[in-house]
C-alpha positions in Angstrom: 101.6 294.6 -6.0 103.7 297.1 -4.3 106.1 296.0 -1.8 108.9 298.8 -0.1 111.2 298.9 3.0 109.2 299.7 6.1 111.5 302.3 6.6 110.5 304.2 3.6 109.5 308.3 3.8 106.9 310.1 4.8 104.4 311.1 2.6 105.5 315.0 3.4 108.9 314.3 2.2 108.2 311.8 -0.6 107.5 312.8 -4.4 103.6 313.1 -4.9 102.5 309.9 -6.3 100.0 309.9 -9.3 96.5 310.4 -8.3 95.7 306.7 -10.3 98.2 305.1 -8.2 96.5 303.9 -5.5 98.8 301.5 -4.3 101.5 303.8 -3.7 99.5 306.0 -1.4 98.3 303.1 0.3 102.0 302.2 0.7 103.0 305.4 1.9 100.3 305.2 4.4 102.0 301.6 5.9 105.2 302.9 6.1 103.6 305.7 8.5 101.9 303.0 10.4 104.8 301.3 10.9 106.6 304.2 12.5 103.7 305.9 14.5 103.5 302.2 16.2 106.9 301.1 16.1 106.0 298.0 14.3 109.0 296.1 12.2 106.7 295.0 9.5 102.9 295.8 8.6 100.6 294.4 5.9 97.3 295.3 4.3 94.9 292.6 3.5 91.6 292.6 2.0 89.1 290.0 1.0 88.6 288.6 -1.9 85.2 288.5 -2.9 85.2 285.3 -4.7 87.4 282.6 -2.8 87.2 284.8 0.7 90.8 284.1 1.0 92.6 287.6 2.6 94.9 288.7 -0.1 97.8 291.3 0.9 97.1 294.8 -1.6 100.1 296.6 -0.3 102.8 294.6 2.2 106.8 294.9 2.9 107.8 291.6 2.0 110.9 290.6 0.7 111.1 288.8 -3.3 107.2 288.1 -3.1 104.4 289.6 -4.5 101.6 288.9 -2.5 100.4 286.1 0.4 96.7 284.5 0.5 95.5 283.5 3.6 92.4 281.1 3.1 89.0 281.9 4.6 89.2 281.7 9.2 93.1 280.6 8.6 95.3 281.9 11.6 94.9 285.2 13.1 94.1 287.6 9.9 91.3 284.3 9.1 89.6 285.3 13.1 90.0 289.4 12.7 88.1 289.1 9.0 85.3 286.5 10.4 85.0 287.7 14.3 85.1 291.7 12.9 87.5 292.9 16.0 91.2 293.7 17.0 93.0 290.9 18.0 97.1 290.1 19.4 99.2 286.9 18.8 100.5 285.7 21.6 97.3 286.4 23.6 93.3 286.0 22.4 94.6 285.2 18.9 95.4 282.1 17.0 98.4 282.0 15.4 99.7 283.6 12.5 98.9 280.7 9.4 101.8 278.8 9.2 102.2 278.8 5.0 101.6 282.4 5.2 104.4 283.2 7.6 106.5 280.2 5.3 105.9 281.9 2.3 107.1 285.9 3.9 110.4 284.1 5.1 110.0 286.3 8.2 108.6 285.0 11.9 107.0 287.4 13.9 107.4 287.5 17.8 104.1 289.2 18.0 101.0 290.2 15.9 98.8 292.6 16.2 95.8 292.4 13.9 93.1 295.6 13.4 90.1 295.1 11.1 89.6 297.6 8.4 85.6 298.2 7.7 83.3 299.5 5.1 80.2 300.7 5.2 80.3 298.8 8.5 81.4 295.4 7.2 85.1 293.9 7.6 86.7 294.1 3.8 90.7 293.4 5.3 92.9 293.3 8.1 96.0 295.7 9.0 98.8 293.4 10.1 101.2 294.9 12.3 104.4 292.3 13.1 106.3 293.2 16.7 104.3 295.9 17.6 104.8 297.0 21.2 101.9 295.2 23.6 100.7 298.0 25.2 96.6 299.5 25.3 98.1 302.8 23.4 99.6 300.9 20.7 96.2 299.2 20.3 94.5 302.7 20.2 97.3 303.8 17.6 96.5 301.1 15.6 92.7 301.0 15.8 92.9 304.9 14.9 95.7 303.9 11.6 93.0 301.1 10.7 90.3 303.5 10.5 92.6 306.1 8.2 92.9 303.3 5.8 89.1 302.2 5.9 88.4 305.6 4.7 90.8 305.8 2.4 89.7 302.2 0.8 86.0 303.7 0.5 86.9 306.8 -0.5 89.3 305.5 -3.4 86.0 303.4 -4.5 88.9 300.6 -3.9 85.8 299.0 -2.0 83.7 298.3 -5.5 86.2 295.9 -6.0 85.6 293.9 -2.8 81.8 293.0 -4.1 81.4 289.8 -6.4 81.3 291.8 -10.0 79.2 291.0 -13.3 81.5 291.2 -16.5 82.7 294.1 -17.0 81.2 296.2 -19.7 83.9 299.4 -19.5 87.4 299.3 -18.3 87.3 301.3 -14.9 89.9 304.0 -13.9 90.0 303.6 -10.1 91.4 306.9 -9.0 91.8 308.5 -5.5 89.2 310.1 -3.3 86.3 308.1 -5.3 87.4 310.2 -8.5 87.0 308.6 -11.4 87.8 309.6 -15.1 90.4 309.1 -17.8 88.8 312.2 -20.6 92.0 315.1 -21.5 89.5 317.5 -20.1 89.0 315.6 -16.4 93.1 314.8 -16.7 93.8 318.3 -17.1 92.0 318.6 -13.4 94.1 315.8 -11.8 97.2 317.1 -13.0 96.5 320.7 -11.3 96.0 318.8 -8.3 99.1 316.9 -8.1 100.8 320.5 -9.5 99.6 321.7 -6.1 98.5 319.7 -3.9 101.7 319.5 -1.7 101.8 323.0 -1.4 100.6 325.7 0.9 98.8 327.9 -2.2 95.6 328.6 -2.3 93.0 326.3 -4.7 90.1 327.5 -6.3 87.9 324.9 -8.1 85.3 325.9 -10.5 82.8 323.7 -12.2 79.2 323.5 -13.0 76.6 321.8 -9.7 77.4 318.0 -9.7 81.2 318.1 -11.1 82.6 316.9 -8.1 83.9 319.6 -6.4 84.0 318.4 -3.1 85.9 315.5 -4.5 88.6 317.1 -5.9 88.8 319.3 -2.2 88.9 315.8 -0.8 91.7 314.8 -2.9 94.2 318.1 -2.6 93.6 317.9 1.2 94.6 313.8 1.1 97.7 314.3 -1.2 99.1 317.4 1.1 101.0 318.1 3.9 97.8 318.5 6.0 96.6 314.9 5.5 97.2 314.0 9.1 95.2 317.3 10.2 91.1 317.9 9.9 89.1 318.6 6.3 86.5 321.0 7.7 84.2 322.0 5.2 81.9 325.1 5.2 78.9 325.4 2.9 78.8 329.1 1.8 75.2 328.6 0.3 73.1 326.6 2.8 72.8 329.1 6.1 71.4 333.1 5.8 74.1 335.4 6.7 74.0 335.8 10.2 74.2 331.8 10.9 77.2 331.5 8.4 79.0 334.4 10.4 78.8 332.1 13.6 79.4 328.7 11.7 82.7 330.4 11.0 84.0 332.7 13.5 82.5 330.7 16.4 81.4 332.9 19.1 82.0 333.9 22.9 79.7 333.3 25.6 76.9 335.7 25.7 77.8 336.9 22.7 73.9 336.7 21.2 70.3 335.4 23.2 71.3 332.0 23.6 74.9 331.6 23.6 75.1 329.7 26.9 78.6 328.9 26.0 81.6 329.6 24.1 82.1 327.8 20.7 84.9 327.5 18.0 84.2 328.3 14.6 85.0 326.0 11.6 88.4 328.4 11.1 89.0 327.5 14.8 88.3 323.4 13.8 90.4 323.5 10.9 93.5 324.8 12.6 96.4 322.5 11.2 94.4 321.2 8.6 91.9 322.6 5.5 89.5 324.4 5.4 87.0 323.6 2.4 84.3 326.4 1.5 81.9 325.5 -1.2 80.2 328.2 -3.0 82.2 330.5 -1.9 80.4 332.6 -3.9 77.6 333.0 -1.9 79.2 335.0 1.0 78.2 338.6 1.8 80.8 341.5 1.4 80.9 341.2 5.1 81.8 338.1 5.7 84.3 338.2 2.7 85.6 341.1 4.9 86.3 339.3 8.1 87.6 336.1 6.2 90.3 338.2 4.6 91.3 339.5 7.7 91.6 336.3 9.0 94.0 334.9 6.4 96.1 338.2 6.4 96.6 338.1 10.2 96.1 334.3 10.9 94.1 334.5 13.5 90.2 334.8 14.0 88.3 337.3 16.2 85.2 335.1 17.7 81.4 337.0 17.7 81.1 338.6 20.8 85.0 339.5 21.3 87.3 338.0 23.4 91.4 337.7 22.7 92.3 336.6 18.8 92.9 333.1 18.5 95.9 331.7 15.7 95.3 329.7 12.8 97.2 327.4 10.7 94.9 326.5 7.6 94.9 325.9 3.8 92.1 327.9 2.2 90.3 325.5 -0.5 87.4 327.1 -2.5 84.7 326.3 -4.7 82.4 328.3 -6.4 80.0 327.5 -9.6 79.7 331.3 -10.6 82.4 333.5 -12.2 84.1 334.9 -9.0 86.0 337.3 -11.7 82.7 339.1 -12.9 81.5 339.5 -9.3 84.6 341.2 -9.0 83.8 343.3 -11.6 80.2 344.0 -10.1 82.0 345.1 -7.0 79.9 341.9 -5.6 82.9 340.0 -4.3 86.4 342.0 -2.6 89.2 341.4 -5.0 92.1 341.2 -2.7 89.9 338.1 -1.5 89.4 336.8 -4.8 93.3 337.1 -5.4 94.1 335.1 -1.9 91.5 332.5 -3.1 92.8 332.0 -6.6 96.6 331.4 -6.6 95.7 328.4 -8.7 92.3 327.6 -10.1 91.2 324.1 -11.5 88.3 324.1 -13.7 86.6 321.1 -13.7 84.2 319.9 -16.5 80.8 319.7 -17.4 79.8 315.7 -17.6 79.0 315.9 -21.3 82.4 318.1 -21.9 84.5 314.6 -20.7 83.3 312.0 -23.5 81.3 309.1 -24.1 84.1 306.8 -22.4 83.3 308.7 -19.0 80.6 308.9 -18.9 80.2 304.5 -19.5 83.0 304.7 -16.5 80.8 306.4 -14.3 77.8 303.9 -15.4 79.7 301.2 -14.2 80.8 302.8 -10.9 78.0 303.7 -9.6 75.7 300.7 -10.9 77.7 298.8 -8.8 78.1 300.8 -6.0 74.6 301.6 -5.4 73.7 297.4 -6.3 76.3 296.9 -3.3 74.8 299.0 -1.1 71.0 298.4 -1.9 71.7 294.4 -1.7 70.8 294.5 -5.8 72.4 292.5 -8.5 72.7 294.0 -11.8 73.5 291.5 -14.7 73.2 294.1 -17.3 72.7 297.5 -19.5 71.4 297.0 -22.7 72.2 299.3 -25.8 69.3 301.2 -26.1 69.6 302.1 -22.3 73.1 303.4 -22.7 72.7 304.9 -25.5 70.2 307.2 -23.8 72.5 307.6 -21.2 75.3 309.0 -23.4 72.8 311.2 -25.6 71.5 312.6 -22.3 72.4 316.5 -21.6 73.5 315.5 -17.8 72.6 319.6 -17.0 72.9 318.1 -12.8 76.6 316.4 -14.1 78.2 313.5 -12.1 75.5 313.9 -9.5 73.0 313.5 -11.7 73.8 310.6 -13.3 74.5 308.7 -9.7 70.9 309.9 -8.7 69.6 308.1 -12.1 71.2 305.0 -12.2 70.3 304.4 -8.1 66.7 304.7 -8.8 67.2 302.1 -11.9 68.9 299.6 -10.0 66.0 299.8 -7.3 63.4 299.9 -9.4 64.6 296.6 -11.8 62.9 293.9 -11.0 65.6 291.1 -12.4 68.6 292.9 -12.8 68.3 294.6 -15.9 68.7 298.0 -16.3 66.0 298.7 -19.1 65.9 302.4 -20.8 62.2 302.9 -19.1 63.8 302.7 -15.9 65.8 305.2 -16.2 63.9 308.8 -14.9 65.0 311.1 -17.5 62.5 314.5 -18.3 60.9 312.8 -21.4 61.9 315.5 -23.4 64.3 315.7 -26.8 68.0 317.4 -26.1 68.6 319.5 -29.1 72.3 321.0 -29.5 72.2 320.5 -25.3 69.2 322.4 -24.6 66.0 320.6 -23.0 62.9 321.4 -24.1 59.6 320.5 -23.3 57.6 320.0 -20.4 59.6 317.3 -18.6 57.0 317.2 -15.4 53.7 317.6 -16.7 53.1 320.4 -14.2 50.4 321.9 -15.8 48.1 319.0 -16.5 46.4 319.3 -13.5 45.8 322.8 -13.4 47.7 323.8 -10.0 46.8 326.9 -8.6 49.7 329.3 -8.0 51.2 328.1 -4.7 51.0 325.0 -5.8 53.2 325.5 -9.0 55.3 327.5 -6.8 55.7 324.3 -3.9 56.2 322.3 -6.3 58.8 324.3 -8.8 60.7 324.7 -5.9 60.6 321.1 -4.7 62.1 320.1 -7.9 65.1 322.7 -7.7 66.1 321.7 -4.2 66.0 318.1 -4.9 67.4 318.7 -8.4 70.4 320.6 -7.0 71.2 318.8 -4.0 69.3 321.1 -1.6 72.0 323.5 -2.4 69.9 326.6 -1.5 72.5 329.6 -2.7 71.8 327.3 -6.4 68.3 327.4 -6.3 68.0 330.9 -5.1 70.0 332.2 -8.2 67.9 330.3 -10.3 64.8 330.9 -8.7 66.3 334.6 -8.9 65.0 335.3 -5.0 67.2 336.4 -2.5 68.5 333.3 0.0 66.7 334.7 2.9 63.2 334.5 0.9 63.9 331.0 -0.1 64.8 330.5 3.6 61.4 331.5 4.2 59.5 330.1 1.6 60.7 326.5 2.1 60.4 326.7 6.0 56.2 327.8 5.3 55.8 325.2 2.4 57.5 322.6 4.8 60.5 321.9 2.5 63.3 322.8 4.5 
């Protein structure tokens, strides 16, 4: 339990905390509460899952570790059961006396804001002698949601679900990042190298490493945190569409701009701006982008007066951004900006057997939580494929395969024919075989092509600038051929 002064620093002038300690940034988070709504005190409750009692996680309290409110007891009891914000004196009952006891501190007032996930009250943020006023209630509300997201994100909230014995010891790690391998280590400690920094970040890593993630978690851990995580997907839109997702444009500045619109550079202004498959953008584009960060300001389509921007560029990119350069495919001065520090993320079966059982457990009980299952266990033979699988789709892979088993099992046991591997042998990490069958039923050539397709986009996440490469068509064919096969 971590307890500190409520008149600690903020989390731009404090040290970066490790990435694992979740506690501390949960902390740092309260004390900014605290000032933002010029409460003397503030607490950060959650339920737990066995005796429904709200337990404090983080708290300034004074030679105590925690306080355990039991189930409907005083005002944090009504916020967790009634599921809205409520104010002691006034439509609240009062603060549990033991509680309030055990803190050796009375409160004049108590505002209480409950913090959701996935829809569903899992805590309460206790403010004590918060002004009574309808913008400290909005202040509040808004703080509450901050930590909701942060709780989810952290995958903090697998821990408010009743749990099964534990078959693997779980590293809980910010922004739902979860790993303890040298290789996946080496990535968190780039991020905490840089993450408070204004340089640029370019991540590299197969499809399905976790890119976003690790985006997620440099924005979080930055000076930025308070501003907007915009993120721009380099690979999903043709050229002309991307241009405008950017830039924005002006009125009239194509048939049917009917009104001016900001561009994601515009949205991200005093925040981060996150472009995946970076990759994927035409020379143009890469072009006008550099312009943007050398100036910092953005020209909208259609004209009009240049508009500032404050951002952080973080990139990702699954191809080798050095040989494009080589190619003459990708501008190196833009390359340069991009890459002031890159983190290379591994491949799922670079990280170890002990991952990848973390990652089993994670996600079997996420996607149990979240589909109403129970899962009471794994059985050897079942993990045993799991670790001898290639994972080729990474992280996301493995998520998409363990949510289909945990539907698909019947009394909670996750047996190895549940699991919806290609039924094919991995030799030195290479799959061979033919995992779908797709010529048994002699298909005629559209039909092979439908269906080849089908598998790519659903097999890489509808990423299209992915399946294009592979497919080795240009994106504005695939464009085409999904949209007449009904796939886009």
């Amino acid at each position: 339990m971590t307890t500190a002064s409520p008149d600690g620093r903020d989390s731009s002038d404090d040290a970066l905390a490790p990435l694992e300690d979740l506690d501390r940034t949960l902390m740092r988070l309260l004390d900014r509460v605290c000032r933002q709504v010029g409460a003397s005190r503030a607490s950060l409750f959650l339920r737990d899952p066995v005796t429904h009692e709200a337990v404090t996680r983080v708290a300034h309290l004074e030679g105590r570790d925690e306080i355990r409110v039991p189930a409907g007891r005083g005002i944090v009891g009504a916020v967790l059961a009634q599921d809205r914000t409520m104010r002691w004196p006034g439509d609240a009952p009062a603060p549990d006396a033991e509680s309030l006891a055990s803190a050796g501190y009375v409160p004049t007032s108590v505002l209480a804001v409950p913090l959701r996930v996935d829809g569903s009250p899992v805590g309460v943020l206790e403010l004590l002698d918060a002004p009574d006023d309808a913008d400290t209630r909005v202040l509040a509300e808004r703080m509450g949601q901050r930590l909701s997201h942060r709780i989810d994100a952290s995958s903090l909230h697998v821990q408010l679900v009743p749990r099964g014995e534990r078959t693997a010891r779980l590293d809980y790690l910010a922004e739902g990042i979860i790993g303890a391998s040298p290789a996946i280590q080496a990535a968190f400690q780039r991020v905490e190298q840089v993450a408070d920094t204004e340089a640029g970040v370019l991540i590299t890593g197969e499809t399905g490493t976790g890119k976003e993630l690790f985006a997620r978690a440099i924005h979080a851990h930055s000076k930025r945190a308070s501003g907007p995580l915009v993120k721009v997907d380099c690979g999903a839109l043709p050229e002309e569409i991307l241009e405008n997702e950017l830039f924005g444009h002006e009125k009239g500045a194509f048939t049917g701009a009917d009104s001016a619109a900001a561009g994601r550079l515009e949205q991200a202004h005093g925040g981060t701006l996150f472009l995946d498959e970076v990759g994927e953008l035409s020379l143009t584009s890469q072009t006008r982008l550099l312009r943007v960060l050398q100036d910092r300001e953005v020209q909208r389509l259609g004209g009009g007066k240049p508009r500032p921007v404050d951002i952080r560029i973080v990139a990702a990119t699954h191809r080798d951004l050095a040989a494009m350069v080589r190619e003459g495919r990708f501008r190196a001065d833009l390359f340069h900006r991009l890459q002031v520090v890159r983190i290379r993320l591994p491949a799922l079966r670079e990280r170890g057997h002990d991952d990848i059982l973390r990652l089993v457990e994670h996600f079997t009980a996420e996607h149990a939580r979240r589909h109403g299952r129970t899962v009471r266990r794994i059985p050897a033979d079942t993990q045993d494929a799991l670790l001898a699988w290639a994972w080729p789709g990474n992280v996301r892979e493995l998520s998409h395969v363990l949510e289909a088993a945990v539907v698909l099992s019947r009394d909670g046991v996750l047996r190895r024919e549940l699991l919806e591997l290609e039924s094919v042998v991995a030799v030195d990490g290479a799959r061979t075989g033919d995992p779908f069958g797709v010529f048994a039923d002699e298909p005629t050539m559209a039909e092979l092509e439908s269906r080849y397709l089908e598998w790519l986009m659903d097999h890489h996440d509808g990423q299209k600038a992915v399946v294009a490469e592979i497919a080795g068509i240009g994106r504005t064919t695939l464009w085409r051929k999904l949209k007449a096969l009904g796939l886009d």
